[in-house]
C-alpha positions as CSV (number, residue, x, y, z in Angstrom):
1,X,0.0,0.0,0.0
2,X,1.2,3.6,-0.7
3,X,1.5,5.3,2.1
4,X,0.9,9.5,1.4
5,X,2.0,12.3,3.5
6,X,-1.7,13.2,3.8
7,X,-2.2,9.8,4.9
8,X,0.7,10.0,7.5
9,X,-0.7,13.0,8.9
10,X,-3.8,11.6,9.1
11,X,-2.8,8.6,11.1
12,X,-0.5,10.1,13.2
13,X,-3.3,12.8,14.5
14,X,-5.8,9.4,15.0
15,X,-3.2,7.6,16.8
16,X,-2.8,10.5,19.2
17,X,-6.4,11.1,19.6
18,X,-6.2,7.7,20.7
19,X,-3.5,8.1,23.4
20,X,-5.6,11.3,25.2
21,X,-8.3,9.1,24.8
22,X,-6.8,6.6,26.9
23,X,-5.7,9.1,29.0
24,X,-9.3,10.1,29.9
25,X,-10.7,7.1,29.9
26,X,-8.0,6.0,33.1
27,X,-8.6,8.6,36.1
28,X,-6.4,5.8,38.3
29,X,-3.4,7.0,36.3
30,X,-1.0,8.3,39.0
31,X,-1.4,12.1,38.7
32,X,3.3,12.4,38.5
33,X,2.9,9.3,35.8
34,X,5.2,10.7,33.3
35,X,5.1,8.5,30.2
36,X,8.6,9.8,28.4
37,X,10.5,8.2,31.6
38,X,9.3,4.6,31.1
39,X,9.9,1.7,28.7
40,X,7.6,-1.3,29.0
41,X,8.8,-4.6,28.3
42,X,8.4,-8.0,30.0
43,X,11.3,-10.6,31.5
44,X,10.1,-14.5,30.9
45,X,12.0,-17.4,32.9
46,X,11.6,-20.8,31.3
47,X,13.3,-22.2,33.6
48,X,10.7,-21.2,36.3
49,X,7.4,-21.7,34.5
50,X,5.8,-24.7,36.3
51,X,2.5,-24.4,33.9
52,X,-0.3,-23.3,36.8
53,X,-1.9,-21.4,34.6
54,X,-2.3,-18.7,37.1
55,X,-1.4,-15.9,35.3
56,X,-4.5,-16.8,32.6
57,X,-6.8,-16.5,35.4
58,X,-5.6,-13.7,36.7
59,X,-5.4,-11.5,33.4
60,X,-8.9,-12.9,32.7
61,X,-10.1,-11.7,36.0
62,X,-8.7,-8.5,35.8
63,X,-9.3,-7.9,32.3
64,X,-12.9,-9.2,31.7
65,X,-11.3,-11.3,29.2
66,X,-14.7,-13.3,27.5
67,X,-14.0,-17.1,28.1
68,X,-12.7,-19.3,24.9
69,X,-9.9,-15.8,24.5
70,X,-6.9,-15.2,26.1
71,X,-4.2,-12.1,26.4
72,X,-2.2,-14.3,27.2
73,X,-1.8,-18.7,27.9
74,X,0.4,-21.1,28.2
75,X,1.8,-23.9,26.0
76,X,3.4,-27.3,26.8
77,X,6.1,-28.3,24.8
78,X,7.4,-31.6,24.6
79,X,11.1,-32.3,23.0
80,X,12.2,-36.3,22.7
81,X,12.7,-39.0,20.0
82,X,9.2,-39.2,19.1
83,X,9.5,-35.6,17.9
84,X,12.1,-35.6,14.9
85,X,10.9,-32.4,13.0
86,X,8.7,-30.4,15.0
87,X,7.7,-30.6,19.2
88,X,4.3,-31.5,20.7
89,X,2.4,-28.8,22.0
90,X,-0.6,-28.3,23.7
91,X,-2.6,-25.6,25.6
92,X,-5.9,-26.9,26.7
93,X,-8.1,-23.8,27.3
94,X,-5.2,-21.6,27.2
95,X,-3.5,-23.2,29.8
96,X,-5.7,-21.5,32.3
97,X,-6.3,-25.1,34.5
98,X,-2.8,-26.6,34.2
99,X,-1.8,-29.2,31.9
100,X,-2.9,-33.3,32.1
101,X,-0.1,-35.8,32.8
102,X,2.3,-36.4,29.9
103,X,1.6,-39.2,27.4
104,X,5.7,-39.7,26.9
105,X,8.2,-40.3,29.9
106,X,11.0,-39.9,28.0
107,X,12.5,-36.5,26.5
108,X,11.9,-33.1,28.3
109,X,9.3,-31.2,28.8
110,X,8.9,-27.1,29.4
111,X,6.1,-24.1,29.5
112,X,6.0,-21.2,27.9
113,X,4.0,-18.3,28.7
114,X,3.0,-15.8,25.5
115,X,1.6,-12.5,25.6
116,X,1.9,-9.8,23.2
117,X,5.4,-8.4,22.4
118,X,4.9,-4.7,22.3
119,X,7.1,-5.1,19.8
120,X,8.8,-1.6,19.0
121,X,8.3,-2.0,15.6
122,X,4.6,-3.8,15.2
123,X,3.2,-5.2,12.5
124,X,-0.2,-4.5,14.0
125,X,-0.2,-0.5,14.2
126,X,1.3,-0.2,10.7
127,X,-1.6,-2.1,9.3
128,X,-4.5,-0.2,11.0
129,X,-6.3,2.0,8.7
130,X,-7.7,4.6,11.3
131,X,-4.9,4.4,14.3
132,X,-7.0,2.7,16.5
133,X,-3.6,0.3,18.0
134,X,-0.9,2.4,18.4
135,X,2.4,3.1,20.6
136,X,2.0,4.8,23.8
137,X,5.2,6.9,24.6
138,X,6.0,4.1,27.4
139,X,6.8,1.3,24.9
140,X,3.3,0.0,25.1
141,X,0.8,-1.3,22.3
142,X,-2.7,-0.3,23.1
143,X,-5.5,-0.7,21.6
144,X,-8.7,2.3,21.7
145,X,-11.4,0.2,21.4
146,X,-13.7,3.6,20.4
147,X,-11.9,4.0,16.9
148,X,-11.5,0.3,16.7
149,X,-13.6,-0.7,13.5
150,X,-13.3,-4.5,13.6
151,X,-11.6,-4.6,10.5
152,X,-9.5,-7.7,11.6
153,X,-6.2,-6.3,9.8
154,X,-4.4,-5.9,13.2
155,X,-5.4,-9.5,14.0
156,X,-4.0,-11.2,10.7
157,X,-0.8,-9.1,10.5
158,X,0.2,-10.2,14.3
159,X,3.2,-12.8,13.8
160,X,2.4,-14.1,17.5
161,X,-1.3,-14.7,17.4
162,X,-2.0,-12.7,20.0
163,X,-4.6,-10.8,19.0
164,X,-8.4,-11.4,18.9
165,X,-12.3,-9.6,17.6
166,X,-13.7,-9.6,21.4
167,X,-17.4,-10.9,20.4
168,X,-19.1,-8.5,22.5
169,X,-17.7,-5.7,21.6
170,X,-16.8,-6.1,17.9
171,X,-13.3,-4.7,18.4
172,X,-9.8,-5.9,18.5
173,X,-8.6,-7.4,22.0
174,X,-4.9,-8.1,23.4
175,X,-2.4,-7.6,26.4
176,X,-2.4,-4.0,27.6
177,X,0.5,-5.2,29.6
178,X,-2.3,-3.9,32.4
179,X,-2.0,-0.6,31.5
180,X,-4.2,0.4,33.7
181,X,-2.3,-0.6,36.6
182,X,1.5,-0.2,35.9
183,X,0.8,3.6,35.2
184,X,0.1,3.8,39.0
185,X,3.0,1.7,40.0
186,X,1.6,-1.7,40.3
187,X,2.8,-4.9,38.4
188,X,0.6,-6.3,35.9
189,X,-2.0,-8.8,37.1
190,X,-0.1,-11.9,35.6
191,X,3.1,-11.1,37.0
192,X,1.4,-10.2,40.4
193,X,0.1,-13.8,40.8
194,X,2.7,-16.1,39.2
195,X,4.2,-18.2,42.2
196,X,7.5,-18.7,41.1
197,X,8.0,-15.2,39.5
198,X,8.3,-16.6,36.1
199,X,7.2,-13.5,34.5
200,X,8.6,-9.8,35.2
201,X,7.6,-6.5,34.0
202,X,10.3,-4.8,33.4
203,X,10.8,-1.0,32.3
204,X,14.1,-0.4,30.7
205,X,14.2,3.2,31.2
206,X,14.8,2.8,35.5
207,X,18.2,2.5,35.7
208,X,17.7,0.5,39.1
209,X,15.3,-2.3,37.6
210,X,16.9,-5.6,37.7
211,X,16.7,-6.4,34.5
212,X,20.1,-4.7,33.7
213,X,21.7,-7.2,36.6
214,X,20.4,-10.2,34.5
215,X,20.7,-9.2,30.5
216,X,24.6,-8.8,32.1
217,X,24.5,-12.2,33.4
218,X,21.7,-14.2,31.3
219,X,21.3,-14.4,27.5
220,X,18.2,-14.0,26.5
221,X,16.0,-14.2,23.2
222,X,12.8,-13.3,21.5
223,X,10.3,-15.4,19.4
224,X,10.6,-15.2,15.9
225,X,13.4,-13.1,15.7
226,X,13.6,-13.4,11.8
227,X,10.5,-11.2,11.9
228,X,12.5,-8.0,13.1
229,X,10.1,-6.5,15.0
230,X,11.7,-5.8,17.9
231,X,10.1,-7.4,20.0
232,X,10.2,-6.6,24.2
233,X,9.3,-10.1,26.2
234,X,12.3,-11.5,26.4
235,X,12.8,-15.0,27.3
236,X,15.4,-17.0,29.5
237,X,16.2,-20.4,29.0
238,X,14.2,-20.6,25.5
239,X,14.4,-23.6,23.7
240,X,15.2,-23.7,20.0
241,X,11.9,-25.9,19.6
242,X,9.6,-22.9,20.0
243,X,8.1,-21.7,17.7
């Protein structure tokens, strides 16, 4: 598609009518939340992720996510002989009530968590044709659900499948990264209930945030990195099975 200047203009004006939209439509924002100083992304251990399914329930409880959808789930991956080419996976409902006892002994076995990536440079915003998804200065992808038009374009042009058309509403769903609740200094909801602390948010602009200790220490990797998106969950202890 060619892209105008006019065109630019014009989505760059929707996409901020968006953001003060989003402003006013969150009165718990912290009144000193200044969004230039942050930069949202989020820390995954594999290592720790024991497959509860915890952190489904809790971003479905604090999201109103409409059951059968998910900002984010869990998948099982299975790695052993029976598995030349490609891993078994499975995610029964999301992941949200654990996982059922393995049908193979042998090999290994691992969870990983998915979310959306806030990726820096999305697929998703470039595709929308009235700005409805865009970057908030913080780093995150939102989504204005009042200049949503349920075109779908956002949904298919995701590499991660982690968007969704919410069926009551019509409009296009994903992780917020609990926007409403990290702009006032709280975790997200997933990363407030995960046991083993398998998933951190991390902002990469607070110098005193942990995550520089570890990137010094820890390598750590992306999905789908061919896709250059540049993406901002990071995973520990990734497997090169996942997909």
């Amino acid at each position: 598609m060619t892209m105008t200047r006019r065109h630019f203009i014009v989505l760059t004006a929707a996409a901020a009518a968006a953001w003060d939209h989003i402003l006013a439509g969150t009165p718990e924002t912290a009144s000193n939340y200044n969004a230039s100083e942050h930069w949202y992304g989020m820390l995954m251990n594999i290592e720790e992720c024991i497959g509860c399914g915890s952190c489904v329930r809790g971003c479905q409880q604090e999201n109103g996510v409409p059951d059968g959808y998910f900002r984010t789930w869990v998948e099982r991956y299975q790695v052993g002989d029976w598995t030349v080419e490609n891993p078994t996976v499975d995610s029964p409902d999301g992941g949200k009530n654990g996982f059922p006892e393995l049908k193979h002994a042998d090999g290994k076995s691992f969870f990983v968590p998915k979310l959306c990536n806030h990726c820096a440079d999305s697929p998703c915003t470039q595709v929308c044709p009235v700005g409805a998804t865009f970057h908030s200065p913080d780093g995150v992808v939102l989504v204005d659900p009042k200049y949503c038009l349920g075109c779908r374009y956002c949904v298919q042009a995701c590499p991660y499948g982690c968007r969704f058309l919410n069926p009551k509403t019509e409009t296009a769903e994903k992780c917020s990264l609990c926007y409403h609740r990290i702009t006032k200094g709280l975790t997200t909801a997933c990363c407030e209930v995960c046991p083993t602390g398998a998933r951190q948010l991390v902002d990469f602009k607070n110098a005193n945030d942990p995550i520089h200790a570890f990137l010094k220490t820890h390598a750590v990797q992306v999905l789908k990195p061919y896709m250059a998106t540049k993406a901002k969950v990071y995973y520990y202890g990734l497997d090169g099975s996942v997909r």
